[in-house]
C-alpha positions in Angstrom: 13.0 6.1 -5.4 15.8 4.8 -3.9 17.6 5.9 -0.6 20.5 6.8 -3.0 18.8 8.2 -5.3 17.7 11.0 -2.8 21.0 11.2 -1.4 22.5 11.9 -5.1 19.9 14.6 -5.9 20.3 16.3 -2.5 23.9 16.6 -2.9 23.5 18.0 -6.5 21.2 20.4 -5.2 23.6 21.5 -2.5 26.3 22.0 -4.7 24.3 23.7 -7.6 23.4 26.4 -4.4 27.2 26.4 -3.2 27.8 27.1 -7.0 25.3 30.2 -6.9 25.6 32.1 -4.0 29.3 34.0 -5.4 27.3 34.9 -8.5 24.4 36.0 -6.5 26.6 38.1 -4.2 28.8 39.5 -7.2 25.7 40.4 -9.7 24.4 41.9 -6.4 27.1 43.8 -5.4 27.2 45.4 -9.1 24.0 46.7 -9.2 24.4 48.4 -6.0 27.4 49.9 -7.1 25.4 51.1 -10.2 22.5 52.0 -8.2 24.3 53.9 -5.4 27.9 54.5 -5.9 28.1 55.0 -9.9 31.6 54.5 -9.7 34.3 52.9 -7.5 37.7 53.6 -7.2 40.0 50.5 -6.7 42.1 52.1 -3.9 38.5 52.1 -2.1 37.0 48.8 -3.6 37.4 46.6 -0.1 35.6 49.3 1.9 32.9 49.0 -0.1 32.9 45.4 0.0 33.2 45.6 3.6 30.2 47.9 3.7 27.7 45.6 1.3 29.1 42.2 3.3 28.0 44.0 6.9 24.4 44.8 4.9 23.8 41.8 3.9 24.8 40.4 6.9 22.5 42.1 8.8 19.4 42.5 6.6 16.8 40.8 9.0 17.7 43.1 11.6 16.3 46.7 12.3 18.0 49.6 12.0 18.9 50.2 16.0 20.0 46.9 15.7 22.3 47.1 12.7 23.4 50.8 14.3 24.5 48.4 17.4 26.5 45.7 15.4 28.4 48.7 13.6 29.0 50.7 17.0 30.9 46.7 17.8 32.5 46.4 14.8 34.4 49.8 15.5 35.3 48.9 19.1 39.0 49.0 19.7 39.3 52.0 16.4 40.3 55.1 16.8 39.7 57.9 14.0 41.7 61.1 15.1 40.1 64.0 14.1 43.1 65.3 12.2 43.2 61.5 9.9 39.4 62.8 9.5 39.9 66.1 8.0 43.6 65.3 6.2 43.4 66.2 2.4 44.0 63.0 0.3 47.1 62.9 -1.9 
């Protein structure tokens, strides 16, 4: 086999993974909406993106761990207690 050969058939298996990982994430994301949430509202539908994106983001690490990176991620937030408790129109 050639050097360019292997160089051809590396590429194509690069771009065959590039080409899978978006259906991986979306057929993934659907079954845990199935599995968990039954049913998503579109005013809500990037919050739950958000929240399967920062999962799978962090899946090799433990839970104290993954508590920590969320404790970051809300750094510089505020939730007021009266936003908290507001009925939704």
């Amino acid at each position: 086999m050639t050097d360019d050969t292997a160089v051809q058939k590396e590429q194509t298996r690069l771009a065959l993974s590039a080409m899978l990982i978006p259906i991986f994430f979306v057929i993934a994301f659907a079954i845990c909406i199935i599995g968990t949430y039954h049913n998503v509202s579109r005013e809500y539908l990037h919050r739950y993106l958000w929240q399967f994106d920062f999962v799978w983001n962090t899946r090799k690490l433990n839970d104290g761990e993954r508590t920590i990176e969320a404790i970051k991620a809300a750094e510089g937030k505020r939730l007021m207690y009266s936003e908290a408790t507001a009925p939704h129109a």
